[in-house]
N, CA, C and O atoms as a GROMACS GRO file, in nm:
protein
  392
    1UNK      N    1   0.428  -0.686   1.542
    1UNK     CA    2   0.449  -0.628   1.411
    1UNK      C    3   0.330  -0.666   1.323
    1UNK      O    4   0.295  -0.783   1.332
    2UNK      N    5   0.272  -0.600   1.252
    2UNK     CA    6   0.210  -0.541   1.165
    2UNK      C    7   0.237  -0.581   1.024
    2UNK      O    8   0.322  -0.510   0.970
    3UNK      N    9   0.166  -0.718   0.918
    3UNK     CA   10   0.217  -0.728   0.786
    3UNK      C   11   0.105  -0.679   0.732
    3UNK      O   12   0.001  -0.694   0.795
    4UNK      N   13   0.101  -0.619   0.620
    4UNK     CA   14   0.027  -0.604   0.538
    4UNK      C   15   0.049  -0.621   0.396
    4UNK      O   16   0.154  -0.577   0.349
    5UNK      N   17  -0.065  -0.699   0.293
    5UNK     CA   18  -0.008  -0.720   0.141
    5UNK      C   19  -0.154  -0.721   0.091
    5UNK      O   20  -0.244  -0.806   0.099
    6UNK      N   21  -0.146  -0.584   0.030
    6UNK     CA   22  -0.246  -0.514  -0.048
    6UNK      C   23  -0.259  -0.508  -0.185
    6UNK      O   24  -0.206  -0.428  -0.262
    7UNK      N   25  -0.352  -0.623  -0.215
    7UNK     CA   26  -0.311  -0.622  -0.417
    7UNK      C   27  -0.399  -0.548  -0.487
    7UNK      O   28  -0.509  -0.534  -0.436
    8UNK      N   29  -0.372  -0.480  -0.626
    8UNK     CA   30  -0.451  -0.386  -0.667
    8UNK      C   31  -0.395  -0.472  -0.821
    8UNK      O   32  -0.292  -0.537  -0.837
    9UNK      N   33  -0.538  -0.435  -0.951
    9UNK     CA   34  -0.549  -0.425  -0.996
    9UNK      C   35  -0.554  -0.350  -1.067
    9UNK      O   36  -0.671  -0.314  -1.082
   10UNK      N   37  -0.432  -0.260  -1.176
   10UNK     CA   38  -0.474  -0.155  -1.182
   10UNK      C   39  -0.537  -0.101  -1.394
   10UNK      O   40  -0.502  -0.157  -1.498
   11UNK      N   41  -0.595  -0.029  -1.384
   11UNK     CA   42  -0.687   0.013  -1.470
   11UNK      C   43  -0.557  -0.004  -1.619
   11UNK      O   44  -0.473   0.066  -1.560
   12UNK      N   45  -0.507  -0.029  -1.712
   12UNK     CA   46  -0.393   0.025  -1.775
   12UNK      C   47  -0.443   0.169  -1.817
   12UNK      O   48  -0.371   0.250  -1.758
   13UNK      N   49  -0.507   0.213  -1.871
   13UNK     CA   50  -0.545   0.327  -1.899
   13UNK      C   51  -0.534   0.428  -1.790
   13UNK      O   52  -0.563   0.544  -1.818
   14UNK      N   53  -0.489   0.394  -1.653
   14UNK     CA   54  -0.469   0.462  -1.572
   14UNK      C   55  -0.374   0.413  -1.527
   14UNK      O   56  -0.390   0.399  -1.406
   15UNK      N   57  -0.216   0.356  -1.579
   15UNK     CA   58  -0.129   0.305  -1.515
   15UNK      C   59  -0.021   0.422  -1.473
   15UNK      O   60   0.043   0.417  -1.368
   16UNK      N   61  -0.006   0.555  -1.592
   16UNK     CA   62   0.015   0.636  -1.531
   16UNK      C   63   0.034   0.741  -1.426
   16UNK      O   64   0.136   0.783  -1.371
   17UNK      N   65  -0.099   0.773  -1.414
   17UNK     CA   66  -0.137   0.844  -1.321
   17UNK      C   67  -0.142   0.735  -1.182
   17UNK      O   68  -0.115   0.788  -1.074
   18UNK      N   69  -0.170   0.609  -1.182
   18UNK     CA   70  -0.163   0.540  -1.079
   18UNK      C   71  -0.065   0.583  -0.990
   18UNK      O   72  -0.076   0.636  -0.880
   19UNK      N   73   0.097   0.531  -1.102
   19UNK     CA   74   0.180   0.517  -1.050
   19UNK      C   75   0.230   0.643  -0.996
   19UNK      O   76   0.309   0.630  -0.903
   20UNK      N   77   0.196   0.787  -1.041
   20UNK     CA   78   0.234   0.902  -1.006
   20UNK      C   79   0.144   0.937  -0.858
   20UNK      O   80   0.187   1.004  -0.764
   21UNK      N   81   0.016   0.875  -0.868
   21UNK     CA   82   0.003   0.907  -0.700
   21UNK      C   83   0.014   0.791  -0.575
   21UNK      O   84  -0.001   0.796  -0.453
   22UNK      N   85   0.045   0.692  -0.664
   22UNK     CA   86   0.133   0.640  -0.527
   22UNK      C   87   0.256   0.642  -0.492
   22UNK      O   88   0.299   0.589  -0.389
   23UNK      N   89   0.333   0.714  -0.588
   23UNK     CA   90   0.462   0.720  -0.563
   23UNK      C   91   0.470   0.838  -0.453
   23UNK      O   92   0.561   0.847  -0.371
   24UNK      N   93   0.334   0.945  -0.466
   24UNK     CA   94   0.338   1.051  -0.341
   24UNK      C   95   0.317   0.966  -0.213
   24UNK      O   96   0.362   1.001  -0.104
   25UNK      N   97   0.256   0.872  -0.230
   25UNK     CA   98   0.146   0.808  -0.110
   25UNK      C   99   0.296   0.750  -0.062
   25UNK      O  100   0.323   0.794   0.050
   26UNK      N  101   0.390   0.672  -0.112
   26UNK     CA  102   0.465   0.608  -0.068
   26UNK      C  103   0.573   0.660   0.036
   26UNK      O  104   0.595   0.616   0.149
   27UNK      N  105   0.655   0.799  -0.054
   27UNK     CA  106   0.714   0.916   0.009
   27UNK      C  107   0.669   0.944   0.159
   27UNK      O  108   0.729   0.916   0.263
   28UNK      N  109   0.519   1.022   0.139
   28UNK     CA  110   0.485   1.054   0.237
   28UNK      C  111   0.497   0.930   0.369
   28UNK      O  112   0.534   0.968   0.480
   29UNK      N  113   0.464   0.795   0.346
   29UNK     CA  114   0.386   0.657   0.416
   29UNK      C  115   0.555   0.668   0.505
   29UNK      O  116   0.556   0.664   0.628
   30UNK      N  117   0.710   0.686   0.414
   30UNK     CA  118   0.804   0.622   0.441
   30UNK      C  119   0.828   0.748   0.636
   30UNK      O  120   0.880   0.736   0.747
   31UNK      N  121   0.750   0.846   0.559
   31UNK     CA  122   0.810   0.948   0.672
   31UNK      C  123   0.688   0.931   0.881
   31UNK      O  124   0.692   0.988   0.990
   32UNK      N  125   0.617   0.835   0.826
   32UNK     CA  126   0.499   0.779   0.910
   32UNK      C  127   0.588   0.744   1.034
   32UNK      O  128   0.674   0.666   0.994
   33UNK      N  129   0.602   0.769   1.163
   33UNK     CA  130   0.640   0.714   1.273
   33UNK      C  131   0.539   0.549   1.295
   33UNK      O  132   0.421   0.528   1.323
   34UNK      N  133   0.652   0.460   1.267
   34UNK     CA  134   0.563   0.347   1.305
   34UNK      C  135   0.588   0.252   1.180
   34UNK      O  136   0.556   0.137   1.150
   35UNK      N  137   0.649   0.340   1.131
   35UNK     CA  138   0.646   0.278   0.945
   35UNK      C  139   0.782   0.150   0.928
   35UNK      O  140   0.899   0.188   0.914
   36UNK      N  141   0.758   0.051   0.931
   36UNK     CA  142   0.942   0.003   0.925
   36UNK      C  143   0.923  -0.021   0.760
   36UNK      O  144   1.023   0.002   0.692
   37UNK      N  145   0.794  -0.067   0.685
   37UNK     CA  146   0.837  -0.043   0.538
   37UNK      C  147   0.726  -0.008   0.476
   37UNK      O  148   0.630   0.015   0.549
   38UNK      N  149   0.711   0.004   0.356
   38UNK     CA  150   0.590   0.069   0.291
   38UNK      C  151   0.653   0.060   0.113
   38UNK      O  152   0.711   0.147   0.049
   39UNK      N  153   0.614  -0.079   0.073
   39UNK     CA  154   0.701  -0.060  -0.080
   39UNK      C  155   0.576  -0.154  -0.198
   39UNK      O  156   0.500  -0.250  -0.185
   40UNK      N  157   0.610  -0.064  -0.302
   40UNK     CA  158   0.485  -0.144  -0.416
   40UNK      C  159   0.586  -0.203  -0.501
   40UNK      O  160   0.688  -0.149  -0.542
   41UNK      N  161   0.542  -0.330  -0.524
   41UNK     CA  162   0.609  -0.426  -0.635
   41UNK      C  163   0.471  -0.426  -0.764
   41UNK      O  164   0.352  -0.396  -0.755
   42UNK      N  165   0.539  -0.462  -0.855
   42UNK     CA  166   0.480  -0.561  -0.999
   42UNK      C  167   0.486  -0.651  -0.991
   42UNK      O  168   0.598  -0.703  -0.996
   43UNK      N  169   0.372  -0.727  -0.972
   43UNK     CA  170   0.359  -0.854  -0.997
   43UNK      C  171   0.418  -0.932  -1.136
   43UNK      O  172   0.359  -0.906  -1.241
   44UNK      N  173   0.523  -1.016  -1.140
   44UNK     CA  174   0.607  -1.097  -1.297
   44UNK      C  175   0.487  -1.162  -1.354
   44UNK      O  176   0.432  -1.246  -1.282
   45UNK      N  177   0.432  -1.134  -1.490
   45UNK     CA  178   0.348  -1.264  -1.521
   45UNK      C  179   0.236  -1.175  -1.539
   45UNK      O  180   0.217  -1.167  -1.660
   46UNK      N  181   0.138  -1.095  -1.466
   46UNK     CA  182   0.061  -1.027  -1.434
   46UNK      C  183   0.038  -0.863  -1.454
   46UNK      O  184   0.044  -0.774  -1.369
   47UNK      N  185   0.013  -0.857  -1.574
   47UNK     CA  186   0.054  -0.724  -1.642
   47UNK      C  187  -0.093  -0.630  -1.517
   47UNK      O  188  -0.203  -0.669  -1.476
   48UNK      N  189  -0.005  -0.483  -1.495
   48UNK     CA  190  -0.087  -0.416  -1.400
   48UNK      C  191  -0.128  -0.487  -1.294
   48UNK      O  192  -0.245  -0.457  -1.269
   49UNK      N  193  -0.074  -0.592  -1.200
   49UNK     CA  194  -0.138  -0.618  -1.078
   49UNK      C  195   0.009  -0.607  -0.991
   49UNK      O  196   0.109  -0.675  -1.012
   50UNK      N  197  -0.008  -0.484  -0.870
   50UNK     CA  198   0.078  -0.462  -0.809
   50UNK      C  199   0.071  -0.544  -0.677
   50UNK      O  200  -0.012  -0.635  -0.673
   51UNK      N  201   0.143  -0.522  -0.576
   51UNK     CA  202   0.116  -0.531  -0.452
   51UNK      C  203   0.156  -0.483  -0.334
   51UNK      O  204   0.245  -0.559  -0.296
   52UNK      N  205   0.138  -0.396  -0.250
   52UNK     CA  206   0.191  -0.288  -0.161
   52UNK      C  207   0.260  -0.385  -0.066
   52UNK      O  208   0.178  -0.466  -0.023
   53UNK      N  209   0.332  -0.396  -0.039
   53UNK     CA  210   0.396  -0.456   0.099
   53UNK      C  211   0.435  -0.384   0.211
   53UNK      O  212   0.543  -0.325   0.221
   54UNK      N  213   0.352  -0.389   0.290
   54UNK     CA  214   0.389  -0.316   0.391
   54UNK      C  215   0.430  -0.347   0.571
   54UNK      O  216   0.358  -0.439   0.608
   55UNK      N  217   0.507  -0.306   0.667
   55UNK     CA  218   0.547  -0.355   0.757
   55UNK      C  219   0.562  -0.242   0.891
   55UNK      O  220   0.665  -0.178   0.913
   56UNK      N  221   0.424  -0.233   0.982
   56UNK     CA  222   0.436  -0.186   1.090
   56UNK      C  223   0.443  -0.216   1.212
   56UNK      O  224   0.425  -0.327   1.261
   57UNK      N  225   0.479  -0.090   1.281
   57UNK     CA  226   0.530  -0.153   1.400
   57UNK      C  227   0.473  -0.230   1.544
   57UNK      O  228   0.524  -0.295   1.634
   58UNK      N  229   0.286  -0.166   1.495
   58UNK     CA  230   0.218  -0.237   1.564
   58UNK      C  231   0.053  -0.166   1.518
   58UNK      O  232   0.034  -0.074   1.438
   59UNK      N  233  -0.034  -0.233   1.584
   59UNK     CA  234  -0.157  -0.204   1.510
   59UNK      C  235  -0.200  -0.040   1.527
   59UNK      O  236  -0.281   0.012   1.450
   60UNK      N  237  -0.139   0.030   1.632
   60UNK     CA  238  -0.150   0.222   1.647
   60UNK      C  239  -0.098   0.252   1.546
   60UNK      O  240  -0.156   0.325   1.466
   61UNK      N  241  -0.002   0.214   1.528
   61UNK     CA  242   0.093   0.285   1.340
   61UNK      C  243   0.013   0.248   1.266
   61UNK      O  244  -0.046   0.338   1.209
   62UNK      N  245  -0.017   0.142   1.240
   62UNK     CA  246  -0.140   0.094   1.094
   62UNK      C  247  -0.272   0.194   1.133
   62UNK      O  248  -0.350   0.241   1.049
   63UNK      N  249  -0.278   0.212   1.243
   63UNK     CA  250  -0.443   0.254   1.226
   63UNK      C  251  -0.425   0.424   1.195
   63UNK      O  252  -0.520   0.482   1.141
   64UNK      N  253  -0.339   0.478   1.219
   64UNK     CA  254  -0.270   0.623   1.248
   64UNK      C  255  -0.242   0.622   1.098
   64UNK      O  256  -0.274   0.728   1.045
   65UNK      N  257  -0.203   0.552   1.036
   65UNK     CA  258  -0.173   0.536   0.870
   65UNK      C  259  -0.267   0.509   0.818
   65UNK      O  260  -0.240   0.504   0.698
   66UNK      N  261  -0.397   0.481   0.838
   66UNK     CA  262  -0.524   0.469   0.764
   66UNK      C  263  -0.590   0.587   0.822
   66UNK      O  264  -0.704   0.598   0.777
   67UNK      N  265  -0.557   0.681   0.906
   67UNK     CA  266  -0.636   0.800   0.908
   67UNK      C  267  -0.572   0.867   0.868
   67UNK      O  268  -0.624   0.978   0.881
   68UNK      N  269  -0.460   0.877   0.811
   68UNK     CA  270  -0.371   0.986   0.761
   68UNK      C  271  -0.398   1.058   0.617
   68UNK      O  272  -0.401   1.014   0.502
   69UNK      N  273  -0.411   1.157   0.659
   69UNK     CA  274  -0.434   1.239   0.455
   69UNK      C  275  -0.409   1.206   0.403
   69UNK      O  276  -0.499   1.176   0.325
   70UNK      N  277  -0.279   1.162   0.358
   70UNK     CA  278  -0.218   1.157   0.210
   70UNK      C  279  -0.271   1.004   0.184
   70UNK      O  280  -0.291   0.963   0.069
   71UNK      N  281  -0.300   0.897   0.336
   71UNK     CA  282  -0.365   0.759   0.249
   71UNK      C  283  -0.508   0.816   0.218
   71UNK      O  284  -0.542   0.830   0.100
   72UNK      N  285  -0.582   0.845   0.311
   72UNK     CA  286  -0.718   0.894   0.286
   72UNK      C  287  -0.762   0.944   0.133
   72UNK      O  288  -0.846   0.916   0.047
   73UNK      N  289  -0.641   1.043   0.157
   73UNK     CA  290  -0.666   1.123  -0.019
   73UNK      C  291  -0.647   1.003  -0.184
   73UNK      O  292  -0.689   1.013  -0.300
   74UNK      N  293  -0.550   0.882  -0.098
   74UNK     CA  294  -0.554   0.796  -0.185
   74UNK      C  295  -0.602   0.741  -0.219
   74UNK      O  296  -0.617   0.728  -0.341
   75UNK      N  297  -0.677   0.650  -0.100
   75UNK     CA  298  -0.796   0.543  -0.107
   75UNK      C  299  -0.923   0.585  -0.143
   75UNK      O  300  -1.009   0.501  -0.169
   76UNK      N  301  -0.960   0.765  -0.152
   76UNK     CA  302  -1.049   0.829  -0.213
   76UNK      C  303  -1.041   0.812  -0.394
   76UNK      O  304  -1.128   0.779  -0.475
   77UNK      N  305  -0.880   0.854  -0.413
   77UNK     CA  306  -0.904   0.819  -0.577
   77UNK      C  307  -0.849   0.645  -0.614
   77UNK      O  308  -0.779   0.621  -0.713
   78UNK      N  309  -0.882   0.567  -0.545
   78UNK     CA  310  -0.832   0.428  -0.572
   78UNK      C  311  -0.929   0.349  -0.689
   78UNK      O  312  -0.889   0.263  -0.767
   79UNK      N  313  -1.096   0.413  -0.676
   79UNK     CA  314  -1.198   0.359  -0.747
   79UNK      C  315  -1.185   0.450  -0.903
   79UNK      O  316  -1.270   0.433  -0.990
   80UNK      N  317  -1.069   0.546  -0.922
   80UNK     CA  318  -1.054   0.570  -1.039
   80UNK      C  319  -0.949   0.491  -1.086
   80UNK      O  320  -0.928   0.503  -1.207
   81UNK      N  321  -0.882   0.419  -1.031
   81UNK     CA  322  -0.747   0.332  -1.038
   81UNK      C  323  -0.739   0.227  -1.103
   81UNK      O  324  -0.678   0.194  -1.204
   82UNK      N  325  -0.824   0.166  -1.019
   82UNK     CA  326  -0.849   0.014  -0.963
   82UNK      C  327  -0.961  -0.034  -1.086
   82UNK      O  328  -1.054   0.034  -1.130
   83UNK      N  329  -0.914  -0.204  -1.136
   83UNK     CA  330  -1.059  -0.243  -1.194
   83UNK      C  331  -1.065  -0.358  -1.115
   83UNK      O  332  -1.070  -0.457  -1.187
   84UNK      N  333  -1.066  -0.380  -1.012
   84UNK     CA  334  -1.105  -0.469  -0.911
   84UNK      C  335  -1.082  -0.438  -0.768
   84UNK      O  336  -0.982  -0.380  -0.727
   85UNK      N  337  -1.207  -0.491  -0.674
   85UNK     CA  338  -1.157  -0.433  -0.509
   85UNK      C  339  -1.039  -0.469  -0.495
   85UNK      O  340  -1.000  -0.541  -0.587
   86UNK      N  341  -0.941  -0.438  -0.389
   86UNK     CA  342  -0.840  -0.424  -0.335
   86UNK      C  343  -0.846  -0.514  -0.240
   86UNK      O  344  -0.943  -0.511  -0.164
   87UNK      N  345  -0.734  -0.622  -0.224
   87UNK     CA  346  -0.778  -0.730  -0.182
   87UNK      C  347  -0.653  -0.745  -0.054
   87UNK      O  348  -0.539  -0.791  -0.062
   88UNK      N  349  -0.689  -0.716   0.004
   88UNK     CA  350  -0.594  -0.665   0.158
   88UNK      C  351  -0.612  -0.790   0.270
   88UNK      O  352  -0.711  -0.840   0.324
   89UNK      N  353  -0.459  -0.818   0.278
   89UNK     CA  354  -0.450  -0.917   0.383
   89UNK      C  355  -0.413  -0.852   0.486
   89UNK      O  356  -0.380  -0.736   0.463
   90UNK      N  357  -0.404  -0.900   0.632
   90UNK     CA  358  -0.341  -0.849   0.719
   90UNK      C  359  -0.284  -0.984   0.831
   90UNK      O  360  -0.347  -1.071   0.891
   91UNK      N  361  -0.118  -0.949   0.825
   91UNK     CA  362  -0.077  -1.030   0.943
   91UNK      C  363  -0.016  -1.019   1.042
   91UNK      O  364   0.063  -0.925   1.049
   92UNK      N  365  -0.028  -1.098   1.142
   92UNK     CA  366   0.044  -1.035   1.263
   92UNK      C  367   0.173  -1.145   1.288
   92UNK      O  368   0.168  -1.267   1.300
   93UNK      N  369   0.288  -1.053   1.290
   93UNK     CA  370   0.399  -1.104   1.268
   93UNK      C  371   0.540  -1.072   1.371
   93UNK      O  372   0.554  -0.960   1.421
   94UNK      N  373   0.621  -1.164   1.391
   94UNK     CA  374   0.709  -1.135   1.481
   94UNK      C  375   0.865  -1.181   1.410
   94UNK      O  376   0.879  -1.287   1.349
   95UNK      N  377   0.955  -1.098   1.426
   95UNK     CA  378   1.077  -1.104   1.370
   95UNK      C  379   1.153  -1.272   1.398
   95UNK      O  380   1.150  -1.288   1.520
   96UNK      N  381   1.186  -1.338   1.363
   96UNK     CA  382   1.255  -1.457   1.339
   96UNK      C  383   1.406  -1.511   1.388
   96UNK      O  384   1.446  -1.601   1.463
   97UNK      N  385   1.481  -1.382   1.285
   97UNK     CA  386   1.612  -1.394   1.330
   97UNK      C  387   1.657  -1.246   1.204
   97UNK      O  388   1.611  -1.200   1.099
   98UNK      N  389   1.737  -1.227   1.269
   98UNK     CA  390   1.848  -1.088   1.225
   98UNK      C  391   1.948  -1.116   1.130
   98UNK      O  392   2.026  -1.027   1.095
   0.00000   0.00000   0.00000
C-alpha cells in the first residue's frame, strides 16, 4: 500500500477557485481503480495550508493516477494555486489490524 501526504499552500486570493478544482480532482481521483482514499483536510492553526491524504493500492495505481487527466490538468494549474512548492511525502505502508 501506497501513503501519500501532499501539503499545499494555498494562495488566499485563490482559495476559491482552489477549492472548486480540487473538489473536481477529488470526485474524479475517488472513481480511480486502485484508489482506497483520496481526501483534502485544513490544516487547524494554519490558515490556507491543506493536505491531500491519500491511500493506494500499490505503486501501478499511484503512477496510473499521476498520468491521469484530470491530475495532470491539476498539477498544470497548481502554480496558479500554490504560494509554495508542494511538499509531497510518500510511504510505503501495510495494514496493521482491522
Amino acid at each position: 500500500m501506497i501513503i501519500i501526504h501532499a501539503g499545499m499552500q494555498v494562495n488566499p486570493e485563490r482559495r476559491v477557485q482552489f477549492l472548486a478544482e480540487v473538489k473536481e480532482l477529488v470526485a474524479a481521483t475517488h472513481k480511480e481503480e486502485g484508489n482506497l482514499s483520496y481526501e483534502l483536510y485544513e490544516q487547524a492553526g494554519q490558515e490556507n495550508a491543506f493536505m491531500m491524504i491519500e491511500t493506494w493500492r500499490d505503486g501501478e495505481a499511484y503512477a496510473a493516477h499521476n498520468a491521469s487527466s484530470h491530475f495532470t490538468a491539476f498539477a498544470g494549474k497548481a502554480a496558479e494555486f500554490l504560494t509554495a512548492p508542494l511538499d509531497v511525502k510518500v510511504f510505503n505502508g501495510e495494514l496493521v489490524s482491522k
